[in-house]
Backbone bond lengths (Angstrom), bond angles and torsions (degrees), N, CA, C in turn:
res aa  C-N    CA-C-N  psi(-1)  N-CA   C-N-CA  omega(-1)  CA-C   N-CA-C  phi
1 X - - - 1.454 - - 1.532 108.64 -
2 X 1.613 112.65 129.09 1.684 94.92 -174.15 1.481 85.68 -98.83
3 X 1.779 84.94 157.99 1.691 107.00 172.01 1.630 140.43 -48.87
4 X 0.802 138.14 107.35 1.617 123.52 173.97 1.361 101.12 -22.08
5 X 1.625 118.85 128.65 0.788 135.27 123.90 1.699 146.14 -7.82
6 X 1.432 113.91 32.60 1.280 100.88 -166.19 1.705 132.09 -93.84
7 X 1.103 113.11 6.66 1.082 115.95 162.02 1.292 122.58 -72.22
8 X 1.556 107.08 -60.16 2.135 121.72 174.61 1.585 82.08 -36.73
9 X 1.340 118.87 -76.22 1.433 112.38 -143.03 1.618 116.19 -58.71
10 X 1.454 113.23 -27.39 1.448 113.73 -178.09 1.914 93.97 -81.13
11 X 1.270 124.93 -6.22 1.506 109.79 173.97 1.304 116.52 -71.61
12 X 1.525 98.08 -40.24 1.555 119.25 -160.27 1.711 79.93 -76.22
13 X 1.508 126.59 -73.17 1.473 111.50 -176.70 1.272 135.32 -11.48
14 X 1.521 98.38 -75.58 1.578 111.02 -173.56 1.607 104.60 -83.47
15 X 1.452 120.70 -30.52 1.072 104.58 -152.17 2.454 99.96 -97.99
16 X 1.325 101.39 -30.45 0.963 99.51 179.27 2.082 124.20 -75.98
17 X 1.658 72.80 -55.13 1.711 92.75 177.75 1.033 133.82 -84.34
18 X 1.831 110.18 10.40 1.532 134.94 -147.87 1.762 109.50 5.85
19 X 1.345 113.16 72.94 1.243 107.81 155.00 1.354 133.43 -60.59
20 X 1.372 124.75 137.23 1.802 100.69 161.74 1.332 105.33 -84.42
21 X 1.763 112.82 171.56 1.597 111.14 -164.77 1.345 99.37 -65.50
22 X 1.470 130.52 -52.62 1.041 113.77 -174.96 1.783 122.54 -46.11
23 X 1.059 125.87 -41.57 1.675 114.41 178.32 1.383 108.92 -79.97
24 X 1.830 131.63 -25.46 1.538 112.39 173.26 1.876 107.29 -52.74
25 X 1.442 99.12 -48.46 1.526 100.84 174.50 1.614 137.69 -42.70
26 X 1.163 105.19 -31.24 1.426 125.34 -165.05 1.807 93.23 -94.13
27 X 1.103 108.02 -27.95 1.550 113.18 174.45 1.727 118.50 -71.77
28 X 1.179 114.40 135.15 1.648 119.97 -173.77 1.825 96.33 -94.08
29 X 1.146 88.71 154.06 1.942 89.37 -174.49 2.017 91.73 -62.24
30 X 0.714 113.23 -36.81 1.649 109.57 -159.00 2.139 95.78 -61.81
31 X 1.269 95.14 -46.86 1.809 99.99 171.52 1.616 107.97 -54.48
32 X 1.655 126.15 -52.55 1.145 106.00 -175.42 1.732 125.04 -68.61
33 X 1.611 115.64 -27.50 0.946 119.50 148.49 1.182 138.16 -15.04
34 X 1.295 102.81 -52.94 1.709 128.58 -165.37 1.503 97.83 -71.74
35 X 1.191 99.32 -52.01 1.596 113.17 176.06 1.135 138.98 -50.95
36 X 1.714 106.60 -47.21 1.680 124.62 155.55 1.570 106.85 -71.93
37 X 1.428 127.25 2.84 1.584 94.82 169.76 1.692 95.75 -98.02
38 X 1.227 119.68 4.99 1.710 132.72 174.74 1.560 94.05 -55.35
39 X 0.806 108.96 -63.44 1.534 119.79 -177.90 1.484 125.65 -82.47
40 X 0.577 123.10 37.33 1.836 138.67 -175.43 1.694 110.74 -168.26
41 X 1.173 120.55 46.02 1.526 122.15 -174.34 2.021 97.90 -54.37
42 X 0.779 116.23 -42.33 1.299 113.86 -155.06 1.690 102.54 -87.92
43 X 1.164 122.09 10.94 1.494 126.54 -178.49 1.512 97.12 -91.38
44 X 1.376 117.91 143.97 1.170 128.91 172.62 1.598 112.31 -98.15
45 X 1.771 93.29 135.48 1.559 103.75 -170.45 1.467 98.83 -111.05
46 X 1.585 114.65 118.20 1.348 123.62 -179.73 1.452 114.56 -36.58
47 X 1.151 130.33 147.36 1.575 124.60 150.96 1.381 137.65 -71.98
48 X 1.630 117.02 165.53 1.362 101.21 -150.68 1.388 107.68 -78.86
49 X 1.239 144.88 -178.62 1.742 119.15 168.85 1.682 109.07 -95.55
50 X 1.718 110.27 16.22 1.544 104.31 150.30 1.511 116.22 -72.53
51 X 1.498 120.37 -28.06 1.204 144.88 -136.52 1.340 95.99 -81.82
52 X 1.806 95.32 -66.07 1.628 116.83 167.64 1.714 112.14 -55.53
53 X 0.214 103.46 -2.90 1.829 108.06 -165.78 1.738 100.79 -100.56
54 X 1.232 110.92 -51.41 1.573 119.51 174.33 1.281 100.64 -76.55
55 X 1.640 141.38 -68.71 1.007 131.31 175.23 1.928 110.92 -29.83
56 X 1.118 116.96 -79.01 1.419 111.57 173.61 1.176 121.64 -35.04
57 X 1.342 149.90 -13.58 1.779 156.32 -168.77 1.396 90.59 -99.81
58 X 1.271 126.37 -35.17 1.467 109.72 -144.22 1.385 100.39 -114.17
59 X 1.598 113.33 -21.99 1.377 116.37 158.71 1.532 117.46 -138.10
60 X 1.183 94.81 91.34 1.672 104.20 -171.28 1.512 123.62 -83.59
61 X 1.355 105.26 2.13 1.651 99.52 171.33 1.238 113.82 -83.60
């Protein structure tokens, strides 16, 4: 299992989103996430495997 990430994320925190410590803290990794895909519009976010799952039924070849 690799490690959380916590350095990138306290860069991107303080250094991108200038958090103060108190609000990086108060933030759950899944919120800062949310945040770094703010900044990466053009990155592709996998689909869900309901997503895939319907896609495959409806075109199964």
């Amino acid at each position: 299992m690799t490690p959380f990430p916590w350095n990138e994320t306290m860069q991107f925190g303080f250094g991108i989103l200038r958090l103060s410590s108190k609000d990086f803290w108060l933030m759950t990794p899944r919120e800062i996430f949310a945040a770094y895909l703010a900044f990466q519009p053009n990155k592709a976010v996998p689909i869900s495997r309901a997503k895939l799952d319907d896609l495959m039924q409806n075109f199964p070849d």
